[in-house]
N, CA, C and O atoms as CSV, one atom per row, in Angstrom:
chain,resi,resn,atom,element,x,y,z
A,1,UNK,N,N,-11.087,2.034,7.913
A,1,UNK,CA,C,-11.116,0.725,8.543
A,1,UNK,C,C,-11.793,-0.283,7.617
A,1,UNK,O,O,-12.922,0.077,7.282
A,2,UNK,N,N,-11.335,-1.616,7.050
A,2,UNK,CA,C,-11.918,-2.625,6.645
A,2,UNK,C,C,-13.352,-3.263,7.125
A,2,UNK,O,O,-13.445,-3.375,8.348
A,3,UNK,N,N,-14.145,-3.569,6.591
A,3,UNK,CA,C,-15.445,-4.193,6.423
A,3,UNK,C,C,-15.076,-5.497,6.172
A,3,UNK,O,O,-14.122,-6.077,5.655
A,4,UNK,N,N,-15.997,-5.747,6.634
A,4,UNK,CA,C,-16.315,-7.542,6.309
A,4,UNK,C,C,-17.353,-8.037,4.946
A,4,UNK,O,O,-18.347,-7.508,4.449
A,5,UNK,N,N,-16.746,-9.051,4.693
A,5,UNK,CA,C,-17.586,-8.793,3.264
A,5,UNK,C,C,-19.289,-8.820,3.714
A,5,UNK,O,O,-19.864,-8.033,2.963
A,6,UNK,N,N,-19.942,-9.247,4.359
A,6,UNK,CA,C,-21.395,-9.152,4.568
A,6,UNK,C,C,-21.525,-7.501,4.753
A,6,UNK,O,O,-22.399,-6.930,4.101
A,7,UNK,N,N,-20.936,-6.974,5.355
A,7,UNK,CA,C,-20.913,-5.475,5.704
A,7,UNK,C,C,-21.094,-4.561,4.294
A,7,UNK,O,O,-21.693,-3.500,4.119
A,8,UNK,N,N,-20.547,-5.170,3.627
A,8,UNK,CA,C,-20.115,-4.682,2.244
A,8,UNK,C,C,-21.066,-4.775,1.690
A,8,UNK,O,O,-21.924,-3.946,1.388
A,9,UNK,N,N,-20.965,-5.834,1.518
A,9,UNK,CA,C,-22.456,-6.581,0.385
A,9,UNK,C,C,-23.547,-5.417,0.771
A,9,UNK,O,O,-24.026,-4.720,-0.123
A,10,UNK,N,N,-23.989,-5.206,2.420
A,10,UNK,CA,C,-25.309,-5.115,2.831
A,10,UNK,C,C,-25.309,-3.260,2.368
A,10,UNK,O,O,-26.269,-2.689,1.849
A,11,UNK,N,N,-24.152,-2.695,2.681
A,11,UNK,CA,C,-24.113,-1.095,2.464
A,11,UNK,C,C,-24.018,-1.020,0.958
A,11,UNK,O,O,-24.680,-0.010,0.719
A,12,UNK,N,N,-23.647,-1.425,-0.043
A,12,UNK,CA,C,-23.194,-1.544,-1.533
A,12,UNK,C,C,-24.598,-2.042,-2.001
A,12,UNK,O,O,-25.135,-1.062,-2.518
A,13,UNK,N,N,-25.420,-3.090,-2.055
A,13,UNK,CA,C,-26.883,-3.154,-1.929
A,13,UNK,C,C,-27.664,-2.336,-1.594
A,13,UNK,O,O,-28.565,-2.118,-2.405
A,14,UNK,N,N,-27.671,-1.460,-0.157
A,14,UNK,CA,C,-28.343,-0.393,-0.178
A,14,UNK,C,C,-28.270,0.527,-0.961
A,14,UNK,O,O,-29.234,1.054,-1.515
A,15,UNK,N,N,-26.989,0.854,-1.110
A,15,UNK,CA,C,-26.868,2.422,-1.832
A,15,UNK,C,C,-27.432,2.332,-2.672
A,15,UNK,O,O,-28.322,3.166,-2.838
A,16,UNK,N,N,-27.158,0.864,-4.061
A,16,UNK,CA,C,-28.049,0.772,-4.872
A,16,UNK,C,C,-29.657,0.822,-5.130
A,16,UNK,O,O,-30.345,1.201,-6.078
A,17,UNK,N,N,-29.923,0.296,-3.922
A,17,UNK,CA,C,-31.362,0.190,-3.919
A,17,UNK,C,C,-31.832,1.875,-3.796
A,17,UNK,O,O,-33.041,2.105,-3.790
A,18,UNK,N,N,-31.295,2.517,-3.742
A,18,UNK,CA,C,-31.756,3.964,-2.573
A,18,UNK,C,C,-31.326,4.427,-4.092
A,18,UNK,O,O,-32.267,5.191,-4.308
A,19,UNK,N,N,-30.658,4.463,-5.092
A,19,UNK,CA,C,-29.746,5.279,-6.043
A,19,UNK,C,C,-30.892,4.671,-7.319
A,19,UNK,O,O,-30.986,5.517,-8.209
A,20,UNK,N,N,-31.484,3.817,-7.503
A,20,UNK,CA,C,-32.377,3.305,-8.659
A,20,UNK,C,C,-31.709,2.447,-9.412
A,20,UNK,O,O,-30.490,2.405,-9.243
A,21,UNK,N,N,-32.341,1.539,-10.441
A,21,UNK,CA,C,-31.354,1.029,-11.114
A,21,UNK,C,C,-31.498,-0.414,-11.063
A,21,UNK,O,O,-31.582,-0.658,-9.860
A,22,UNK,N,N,-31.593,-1.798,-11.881
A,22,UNK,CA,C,-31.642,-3.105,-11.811
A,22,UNK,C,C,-29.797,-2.852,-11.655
A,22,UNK,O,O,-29.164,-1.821,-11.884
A,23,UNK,N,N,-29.309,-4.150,-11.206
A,23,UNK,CA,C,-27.996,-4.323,-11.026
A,23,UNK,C,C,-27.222,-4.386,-12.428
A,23,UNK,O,O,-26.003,-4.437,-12.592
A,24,UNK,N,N,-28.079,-4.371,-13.251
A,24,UNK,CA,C,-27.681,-4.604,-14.705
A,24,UNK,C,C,-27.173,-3.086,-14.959
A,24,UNK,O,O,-25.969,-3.316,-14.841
A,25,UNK,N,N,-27.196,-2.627,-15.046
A,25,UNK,CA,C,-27.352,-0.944,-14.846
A,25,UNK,C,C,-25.928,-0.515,-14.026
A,25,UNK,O,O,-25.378,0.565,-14.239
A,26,UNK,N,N,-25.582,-1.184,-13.379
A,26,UNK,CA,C,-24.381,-0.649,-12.302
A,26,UNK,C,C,-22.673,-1.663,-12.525
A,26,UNK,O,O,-22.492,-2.880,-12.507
A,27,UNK,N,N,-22.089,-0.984,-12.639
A,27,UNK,CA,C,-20.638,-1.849,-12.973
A,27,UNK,C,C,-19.914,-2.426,-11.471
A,27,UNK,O,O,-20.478,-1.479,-10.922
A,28,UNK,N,N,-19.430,-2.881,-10.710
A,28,UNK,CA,C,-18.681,-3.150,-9.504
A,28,UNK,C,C,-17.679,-3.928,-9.855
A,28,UNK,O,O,-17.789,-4.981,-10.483
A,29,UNK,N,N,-16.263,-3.229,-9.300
A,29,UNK,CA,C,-14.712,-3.719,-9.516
A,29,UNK,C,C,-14.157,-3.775,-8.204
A,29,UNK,O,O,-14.728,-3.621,-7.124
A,30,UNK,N,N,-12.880,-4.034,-8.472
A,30,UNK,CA,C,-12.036,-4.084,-7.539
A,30,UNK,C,C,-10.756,-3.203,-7.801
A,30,UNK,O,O,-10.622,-3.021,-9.012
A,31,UNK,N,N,-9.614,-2.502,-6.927
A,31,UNK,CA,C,-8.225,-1.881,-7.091
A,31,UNK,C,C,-8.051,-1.372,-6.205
A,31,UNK,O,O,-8.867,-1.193,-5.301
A,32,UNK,N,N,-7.173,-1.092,-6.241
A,32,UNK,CA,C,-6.310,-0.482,-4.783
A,32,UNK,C,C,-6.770,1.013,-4.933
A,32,UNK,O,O,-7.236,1.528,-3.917
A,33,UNK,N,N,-6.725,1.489,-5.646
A,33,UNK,CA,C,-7.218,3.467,-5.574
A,33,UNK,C,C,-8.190,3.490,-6.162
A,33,UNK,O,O,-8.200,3.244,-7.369
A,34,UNK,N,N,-9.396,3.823,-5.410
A,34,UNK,CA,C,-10.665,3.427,-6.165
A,34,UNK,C,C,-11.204,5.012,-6.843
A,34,UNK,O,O,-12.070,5.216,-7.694
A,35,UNK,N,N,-10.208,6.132,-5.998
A,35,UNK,CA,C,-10.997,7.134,-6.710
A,35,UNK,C,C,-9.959,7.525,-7.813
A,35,UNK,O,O,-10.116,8.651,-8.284
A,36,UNK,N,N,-9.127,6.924,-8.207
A,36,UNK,CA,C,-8.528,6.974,-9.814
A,36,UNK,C,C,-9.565,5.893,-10.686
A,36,UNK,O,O,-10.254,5.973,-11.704
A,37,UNK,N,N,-9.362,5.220,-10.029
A,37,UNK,CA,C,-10.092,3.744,-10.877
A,37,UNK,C,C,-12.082,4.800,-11.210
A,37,UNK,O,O,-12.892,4.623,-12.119
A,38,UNK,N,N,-12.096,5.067,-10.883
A,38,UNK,CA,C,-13.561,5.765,-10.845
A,38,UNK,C,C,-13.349,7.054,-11.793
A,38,UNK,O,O,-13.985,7.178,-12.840
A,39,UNK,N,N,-12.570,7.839,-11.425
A,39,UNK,CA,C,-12.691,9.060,-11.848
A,39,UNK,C,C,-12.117,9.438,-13.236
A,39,UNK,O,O,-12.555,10.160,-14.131
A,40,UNK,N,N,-10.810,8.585,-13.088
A,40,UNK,CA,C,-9.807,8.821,-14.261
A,40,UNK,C,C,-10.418,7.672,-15.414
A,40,UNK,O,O,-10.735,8.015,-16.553
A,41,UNK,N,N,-10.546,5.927,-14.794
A,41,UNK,CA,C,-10.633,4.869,-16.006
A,41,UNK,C,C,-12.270,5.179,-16.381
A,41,UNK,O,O,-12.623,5.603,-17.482
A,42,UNK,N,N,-13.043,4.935,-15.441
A,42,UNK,CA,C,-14.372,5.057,-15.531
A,42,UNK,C,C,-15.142,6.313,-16.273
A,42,UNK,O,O,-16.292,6.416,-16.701
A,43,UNK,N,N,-14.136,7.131,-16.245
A,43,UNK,CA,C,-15.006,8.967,-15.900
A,43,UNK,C,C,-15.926,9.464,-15.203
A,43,UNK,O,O,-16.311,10.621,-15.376
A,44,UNK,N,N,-16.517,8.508,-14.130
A,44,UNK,CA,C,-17.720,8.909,-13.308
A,44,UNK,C,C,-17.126,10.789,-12.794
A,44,UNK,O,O,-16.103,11.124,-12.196
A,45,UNK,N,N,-18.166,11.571,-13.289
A,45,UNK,CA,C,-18.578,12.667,-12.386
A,45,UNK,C,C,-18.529,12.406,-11.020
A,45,UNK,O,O,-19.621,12.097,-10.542
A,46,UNK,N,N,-17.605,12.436,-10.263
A,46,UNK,CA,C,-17.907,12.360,-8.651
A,46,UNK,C,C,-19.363,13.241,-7.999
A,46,UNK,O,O,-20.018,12.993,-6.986
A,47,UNK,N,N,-19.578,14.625,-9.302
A,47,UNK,CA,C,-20.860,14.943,-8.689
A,47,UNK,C,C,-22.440,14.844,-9.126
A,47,UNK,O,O,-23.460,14.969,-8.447
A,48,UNK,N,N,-22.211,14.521,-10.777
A,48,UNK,CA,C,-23.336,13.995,-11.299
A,48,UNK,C,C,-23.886,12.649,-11.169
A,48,UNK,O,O,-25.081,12.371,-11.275
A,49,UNK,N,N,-22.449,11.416,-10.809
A,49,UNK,CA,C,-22.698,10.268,-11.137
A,49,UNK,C,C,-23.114,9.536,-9.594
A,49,UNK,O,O,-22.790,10.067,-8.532
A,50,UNK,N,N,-23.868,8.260,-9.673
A,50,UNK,CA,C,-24.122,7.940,-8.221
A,50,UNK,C,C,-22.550,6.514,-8.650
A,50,UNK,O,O,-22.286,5.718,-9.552
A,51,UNK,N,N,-21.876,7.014,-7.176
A,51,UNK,CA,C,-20.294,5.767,-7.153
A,51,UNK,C,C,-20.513,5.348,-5.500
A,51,UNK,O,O,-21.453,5.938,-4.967
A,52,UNK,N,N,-20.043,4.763,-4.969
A,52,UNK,CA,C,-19.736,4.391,-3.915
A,52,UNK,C,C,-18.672,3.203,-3.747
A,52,UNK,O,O,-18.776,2.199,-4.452
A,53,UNK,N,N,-17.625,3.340,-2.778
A,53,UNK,CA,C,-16.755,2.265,-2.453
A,53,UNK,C,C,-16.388,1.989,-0.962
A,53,UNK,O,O,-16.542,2.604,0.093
A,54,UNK,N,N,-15.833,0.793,-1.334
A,54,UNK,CA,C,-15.463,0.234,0.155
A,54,UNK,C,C,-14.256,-0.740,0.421
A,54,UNK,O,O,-14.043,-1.691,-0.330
A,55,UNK,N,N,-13.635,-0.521,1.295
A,55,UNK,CA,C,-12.411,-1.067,1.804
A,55,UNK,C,C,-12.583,-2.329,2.537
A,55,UNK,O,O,-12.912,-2.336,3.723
A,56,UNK,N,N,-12.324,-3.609,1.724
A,56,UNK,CA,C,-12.541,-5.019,2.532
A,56,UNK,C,C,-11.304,-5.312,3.498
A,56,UNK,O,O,-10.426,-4.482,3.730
A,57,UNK,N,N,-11.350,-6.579,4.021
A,57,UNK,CA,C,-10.383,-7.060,4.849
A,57,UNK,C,C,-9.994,-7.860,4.127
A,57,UNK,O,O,-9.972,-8.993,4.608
A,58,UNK,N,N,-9.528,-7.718,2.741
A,58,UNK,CA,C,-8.374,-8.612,1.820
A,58,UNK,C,C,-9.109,-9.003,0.498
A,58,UNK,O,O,-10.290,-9.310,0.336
A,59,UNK,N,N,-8.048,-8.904,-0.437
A,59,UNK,CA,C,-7.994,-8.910,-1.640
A,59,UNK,C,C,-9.001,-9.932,-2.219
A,59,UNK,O,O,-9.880,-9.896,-3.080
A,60,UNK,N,N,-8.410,-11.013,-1.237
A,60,UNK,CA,C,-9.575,-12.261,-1.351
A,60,UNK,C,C,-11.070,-11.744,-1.142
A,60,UNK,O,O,-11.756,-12.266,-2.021
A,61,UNK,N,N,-11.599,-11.179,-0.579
A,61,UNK,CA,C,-12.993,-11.260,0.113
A,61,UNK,C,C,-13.238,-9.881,-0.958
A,61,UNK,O,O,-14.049,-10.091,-1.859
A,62,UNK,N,N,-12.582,-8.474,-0.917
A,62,UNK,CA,C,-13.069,-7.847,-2.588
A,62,UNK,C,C,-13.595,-8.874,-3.639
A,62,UNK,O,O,-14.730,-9.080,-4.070
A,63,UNK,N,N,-12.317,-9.480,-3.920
A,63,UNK,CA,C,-13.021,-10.477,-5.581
A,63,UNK,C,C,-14.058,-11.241,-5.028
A,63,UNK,O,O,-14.994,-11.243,-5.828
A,64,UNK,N,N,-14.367,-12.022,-3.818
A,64,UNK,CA,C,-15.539,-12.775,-3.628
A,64,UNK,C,C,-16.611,-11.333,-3.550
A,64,UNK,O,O,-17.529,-11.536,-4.344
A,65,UNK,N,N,-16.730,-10.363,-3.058
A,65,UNK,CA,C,-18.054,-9.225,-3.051
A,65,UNK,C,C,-17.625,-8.878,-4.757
A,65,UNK,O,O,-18.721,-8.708,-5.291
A,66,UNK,N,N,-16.828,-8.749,-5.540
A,66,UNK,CA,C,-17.417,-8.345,-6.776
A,66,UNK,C,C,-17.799,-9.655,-7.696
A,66,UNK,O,O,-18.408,-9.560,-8.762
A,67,UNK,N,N,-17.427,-10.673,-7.222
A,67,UNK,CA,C,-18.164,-12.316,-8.191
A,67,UNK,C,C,-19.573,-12.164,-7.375
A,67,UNK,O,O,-20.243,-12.597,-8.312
A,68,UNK,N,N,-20.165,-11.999,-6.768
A,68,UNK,CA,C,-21.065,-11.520,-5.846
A,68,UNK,C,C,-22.224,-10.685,-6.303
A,68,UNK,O,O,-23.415,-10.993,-6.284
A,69,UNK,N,N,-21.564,-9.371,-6.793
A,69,UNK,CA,C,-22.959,-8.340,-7.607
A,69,UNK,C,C,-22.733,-8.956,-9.066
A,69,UNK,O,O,-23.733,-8.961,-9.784
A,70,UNK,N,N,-21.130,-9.659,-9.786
A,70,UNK,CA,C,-21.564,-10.221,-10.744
A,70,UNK,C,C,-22.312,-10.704,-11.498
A,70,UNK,O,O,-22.876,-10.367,-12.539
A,71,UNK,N,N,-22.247,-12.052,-10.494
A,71,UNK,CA,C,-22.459,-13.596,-11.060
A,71,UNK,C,C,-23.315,-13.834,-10.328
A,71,UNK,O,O,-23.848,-14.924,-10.535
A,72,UNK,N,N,-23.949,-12.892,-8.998
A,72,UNK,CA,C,-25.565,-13.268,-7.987
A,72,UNK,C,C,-26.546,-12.673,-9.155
A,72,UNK,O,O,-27.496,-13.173,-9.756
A,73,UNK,N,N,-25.907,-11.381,-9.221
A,73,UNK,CA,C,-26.776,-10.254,-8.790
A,73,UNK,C,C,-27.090,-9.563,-10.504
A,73,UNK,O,O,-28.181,-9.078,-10.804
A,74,UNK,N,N,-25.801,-9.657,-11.564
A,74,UNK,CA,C,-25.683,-9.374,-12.672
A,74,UNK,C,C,-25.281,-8.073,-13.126
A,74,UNK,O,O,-25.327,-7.587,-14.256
A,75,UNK,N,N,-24.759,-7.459,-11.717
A,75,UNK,CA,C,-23.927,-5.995,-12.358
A,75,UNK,C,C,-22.850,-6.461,-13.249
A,75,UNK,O,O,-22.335,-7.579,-13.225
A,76,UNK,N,N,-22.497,-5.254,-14.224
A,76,UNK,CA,C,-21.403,-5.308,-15.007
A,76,UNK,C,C,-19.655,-5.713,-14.122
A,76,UNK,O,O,-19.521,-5.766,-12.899
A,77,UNK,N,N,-18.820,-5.883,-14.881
A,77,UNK,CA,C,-18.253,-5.850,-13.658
A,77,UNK,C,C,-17.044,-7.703,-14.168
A,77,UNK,O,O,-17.123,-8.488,-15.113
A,78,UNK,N,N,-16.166,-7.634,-13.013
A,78,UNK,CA,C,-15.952,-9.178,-12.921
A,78,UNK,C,C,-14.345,-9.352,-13.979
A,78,UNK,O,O,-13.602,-10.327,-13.869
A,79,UNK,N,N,-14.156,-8.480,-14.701
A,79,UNK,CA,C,-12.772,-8.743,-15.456
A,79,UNK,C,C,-11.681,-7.813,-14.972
A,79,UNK,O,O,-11.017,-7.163,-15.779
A,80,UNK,N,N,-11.463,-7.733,-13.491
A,80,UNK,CA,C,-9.972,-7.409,-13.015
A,80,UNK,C,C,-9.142,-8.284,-13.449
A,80,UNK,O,O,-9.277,-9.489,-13.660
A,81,UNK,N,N,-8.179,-7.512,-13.581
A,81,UNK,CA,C,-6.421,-8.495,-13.452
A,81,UNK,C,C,-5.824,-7.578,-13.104
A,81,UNK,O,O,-5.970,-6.407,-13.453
A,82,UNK,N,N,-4.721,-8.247,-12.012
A,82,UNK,CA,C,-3.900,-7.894,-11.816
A,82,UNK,C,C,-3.955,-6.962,-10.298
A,82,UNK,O,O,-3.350,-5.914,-10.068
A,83,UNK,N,N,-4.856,-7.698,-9.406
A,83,UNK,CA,C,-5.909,-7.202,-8.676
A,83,UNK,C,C,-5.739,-8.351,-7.387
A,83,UNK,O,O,-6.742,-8.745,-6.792
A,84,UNK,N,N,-4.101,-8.930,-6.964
A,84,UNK,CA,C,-3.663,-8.975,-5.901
A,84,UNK,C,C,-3.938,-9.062,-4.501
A,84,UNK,O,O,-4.364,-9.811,-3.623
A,85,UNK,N,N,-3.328,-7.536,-4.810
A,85,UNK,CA,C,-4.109,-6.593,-3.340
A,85,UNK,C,C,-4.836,-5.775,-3.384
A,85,UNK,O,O,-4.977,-4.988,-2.448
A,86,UNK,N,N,-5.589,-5.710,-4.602
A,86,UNK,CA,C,-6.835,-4.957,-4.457
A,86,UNK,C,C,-7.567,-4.958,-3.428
A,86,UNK,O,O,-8.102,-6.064,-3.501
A,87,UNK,N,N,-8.032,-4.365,-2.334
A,87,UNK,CA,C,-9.230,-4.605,-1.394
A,87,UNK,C,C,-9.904,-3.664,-1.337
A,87,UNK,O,O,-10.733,-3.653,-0.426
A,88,UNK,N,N,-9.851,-2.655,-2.135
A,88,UNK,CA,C,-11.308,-1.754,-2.625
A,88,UNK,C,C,-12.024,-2.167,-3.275
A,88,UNK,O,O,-11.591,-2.715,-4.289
A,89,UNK,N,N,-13.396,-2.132,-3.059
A,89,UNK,CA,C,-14.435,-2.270,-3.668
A,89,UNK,C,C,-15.590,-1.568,-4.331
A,89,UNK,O,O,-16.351,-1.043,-3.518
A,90,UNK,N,N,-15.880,-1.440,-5.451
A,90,UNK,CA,C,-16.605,0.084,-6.127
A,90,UNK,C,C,-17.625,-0.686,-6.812
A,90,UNK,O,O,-17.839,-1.822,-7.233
A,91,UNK,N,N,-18.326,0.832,-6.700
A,91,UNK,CA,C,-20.169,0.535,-8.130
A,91,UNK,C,C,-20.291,1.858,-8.680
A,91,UNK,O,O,-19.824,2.795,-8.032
A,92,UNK,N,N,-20.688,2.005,-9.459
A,92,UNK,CA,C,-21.158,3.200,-9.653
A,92,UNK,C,C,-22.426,2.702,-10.803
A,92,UNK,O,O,-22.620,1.547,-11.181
A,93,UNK,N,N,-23.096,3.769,-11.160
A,93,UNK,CA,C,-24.013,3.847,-12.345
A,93,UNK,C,C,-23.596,4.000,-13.259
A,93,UNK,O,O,-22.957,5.008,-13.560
A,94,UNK,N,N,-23.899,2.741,-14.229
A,94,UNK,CA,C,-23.304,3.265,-15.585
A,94,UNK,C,C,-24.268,4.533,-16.098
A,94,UNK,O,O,-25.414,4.675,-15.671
A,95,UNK,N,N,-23.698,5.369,-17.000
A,95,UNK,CA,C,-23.897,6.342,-17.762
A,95,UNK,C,C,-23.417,6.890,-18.828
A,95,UNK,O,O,-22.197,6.867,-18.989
A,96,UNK,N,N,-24.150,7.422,-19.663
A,96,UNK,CA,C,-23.738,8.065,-21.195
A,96,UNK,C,C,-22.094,8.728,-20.581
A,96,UNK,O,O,-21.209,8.899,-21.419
A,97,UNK,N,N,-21.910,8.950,-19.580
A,97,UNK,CA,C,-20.555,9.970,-19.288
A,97,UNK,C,C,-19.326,8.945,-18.779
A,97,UNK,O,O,-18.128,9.183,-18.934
A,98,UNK,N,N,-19.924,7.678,-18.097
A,98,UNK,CA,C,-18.943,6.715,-17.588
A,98,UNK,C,C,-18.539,5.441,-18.894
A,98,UNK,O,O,-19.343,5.096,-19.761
A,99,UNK,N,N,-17.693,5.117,-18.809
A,99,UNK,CA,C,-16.672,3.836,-19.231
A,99,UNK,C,C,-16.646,2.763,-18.566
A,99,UNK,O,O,-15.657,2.947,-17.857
A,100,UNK,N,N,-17.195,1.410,-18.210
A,100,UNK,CA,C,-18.254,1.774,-19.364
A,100,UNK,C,C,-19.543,2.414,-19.160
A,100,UNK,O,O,-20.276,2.646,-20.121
């Protein structure tokens, strides 16, 4: 079920806060299959790495929550294209094992 972007923001903020890490430290995107976009582009370890995602209520309100940990907050992050109908929303920790 879709989230609202405050919903988003507030669970995607936590995790971080709870996972360690300045926002500088953490990448957040947007795409439609977030556990390819994670697993395959990224390489996050689904079991070493800390990831989390979330399903907005439209493509629009994803890109406003990832200009959001961007351009608020200063996670990595912010150069989708081609990202439509993207309405997944992802973070993970960067790491020596993830891309970046």
């Amino acid at each position: 079920m879709a989230k609202t972007k405050q919903e988003i923001i507030t669970e995607i903020k936590s995790y971080i806060s709870t996972r360690g890490g300045e926002f500088s430290s953490w990448f957040v995107g947007v795409t439609n299959d977030a556990t390819a976009r994670l697993l395959h582009q990224h390489k996050v370890d689904q079991r070493k790495d800390s990831w989390v995602f979330r399903t907005a209520d439209s493509a629009a309100t994803a890109k406003e929550i990832e200009d959001y940990f961007v351009k608020v907050l200063g996670a990595e992050g912010g150069a989708s294209t081609g990202t439509e109908t993207a309405d997944k929303v992802y973070a993970y920790k960067k790491s020596e094992r993830t891309i970046p």
